[in-house]
N, C-alpha and C positions, 0 to 999 in steps of 0.2 A: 471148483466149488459151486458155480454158478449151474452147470449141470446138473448136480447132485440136489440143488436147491428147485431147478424148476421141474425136475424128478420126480420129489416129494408131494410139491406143490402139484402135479398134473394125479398123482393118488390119490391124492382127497379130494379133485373133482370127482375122480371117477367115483371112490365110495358116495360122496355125494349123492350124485347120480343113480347111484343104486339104492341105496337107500332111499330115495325118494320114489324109485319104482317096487318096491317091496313095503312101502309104510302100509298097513291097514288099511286108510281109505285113499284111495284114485281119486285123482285131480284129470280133470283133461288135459291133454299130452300136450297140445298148443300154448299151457298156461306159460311152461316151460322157457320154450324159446322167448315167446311175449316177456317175460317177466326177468329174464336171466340178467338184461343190461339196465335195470328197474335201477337197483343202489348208485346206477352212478351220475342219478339225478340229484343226489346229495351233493353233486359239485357245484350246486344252485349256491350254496351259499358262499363260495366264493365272489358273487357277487357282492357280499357283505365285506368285502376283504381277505385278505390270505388267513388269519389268523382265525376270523371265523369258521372261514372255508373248511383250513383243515380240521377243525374241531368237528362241523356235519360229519365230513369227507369217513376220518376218524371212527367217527361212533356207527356208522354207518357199514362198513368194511372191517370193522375189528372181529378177528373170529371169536372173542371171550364172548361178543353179543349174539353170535350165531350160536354157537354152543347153549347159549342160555337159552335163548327159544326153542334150541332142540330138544334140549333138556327136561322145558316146563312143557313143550307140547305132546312131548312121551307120556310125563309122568303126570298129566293131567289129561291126557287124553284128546287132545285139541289139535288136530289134523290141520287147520288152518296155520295154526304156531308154528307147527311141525316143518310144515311145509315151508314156511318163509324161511325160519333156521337151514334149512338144508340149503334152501337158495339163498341165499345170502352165503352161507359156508360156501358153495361152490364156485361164486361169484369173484368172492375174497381167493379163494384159492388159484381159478383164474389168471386173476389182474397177478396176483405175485410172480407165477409161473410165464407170464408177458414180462415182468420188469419193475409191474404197478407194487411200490408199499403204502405203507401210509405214511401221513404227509408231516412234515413242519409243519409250526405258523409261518416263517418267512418264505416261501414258496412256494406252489403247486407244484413243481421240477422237484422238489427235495423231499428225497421218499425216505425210509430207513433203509433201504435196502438200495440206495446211492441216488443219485441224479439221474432225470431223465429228462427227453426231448431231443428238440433237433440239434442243440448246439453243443450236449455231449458226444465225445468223439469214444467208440468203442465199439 
């Protein structure tokens, strides 16, 4: 299953990906790499505690938010929108296909999609 999961998940980088080289207006290709690992400054707020943490971490990596940006920057026209939606969707799709889900409050280790770190054994 776990195959099959990071399968999916390396898909929708790739449509990601393409989609953001086929949107209407061109960004500079550099913005890309620069900006790819941008969302997981959102782990900032674990310094507020795990419970705030995950909540940033959360809103920030959730694809219902990516979808939404892609969504309003299509249907309104807004290249800039467009764009962060895609990167964020690809971003999120990413971390999952690594291991990364979204998080508890009692943990940074505790994803939905199991435990991570060094002292899970698998």
């Amino acid at each position: 299953m776990k195959s099959t999961l990071k399968i999916e998940q390396a898909m929708q980088l790739a449509l990601a990906i393409y989609a953001l080289n086929i949107q209407p207006i061109h960004f500079a290709w550099w913005l890309w790499p620069l900006l790819f690992l941008a969302p997981d400054l959102s782990m900032l707020g674990y310094l507020a505690g795990p419970s705030t943490g995950a909540i940033f971490y959360n809103i920030v990596h959730h694809k219902a938010v990516a979808g939404a940006l892609i969504l309003a920057g299509f249907v309104y026209s807004l290249p800039v929108m467009l764009f962060c939606g895609l990167l964020l969707w690809a971003h999120s799709s990413f971390d999952r296909m690594m291991g990364y889900g979204l998080k508890y409050t009692d943990s940074f280790n505790h994803t939905h999609l199991g435990m991570i770190g060094k002292s899970v054994k698998g």
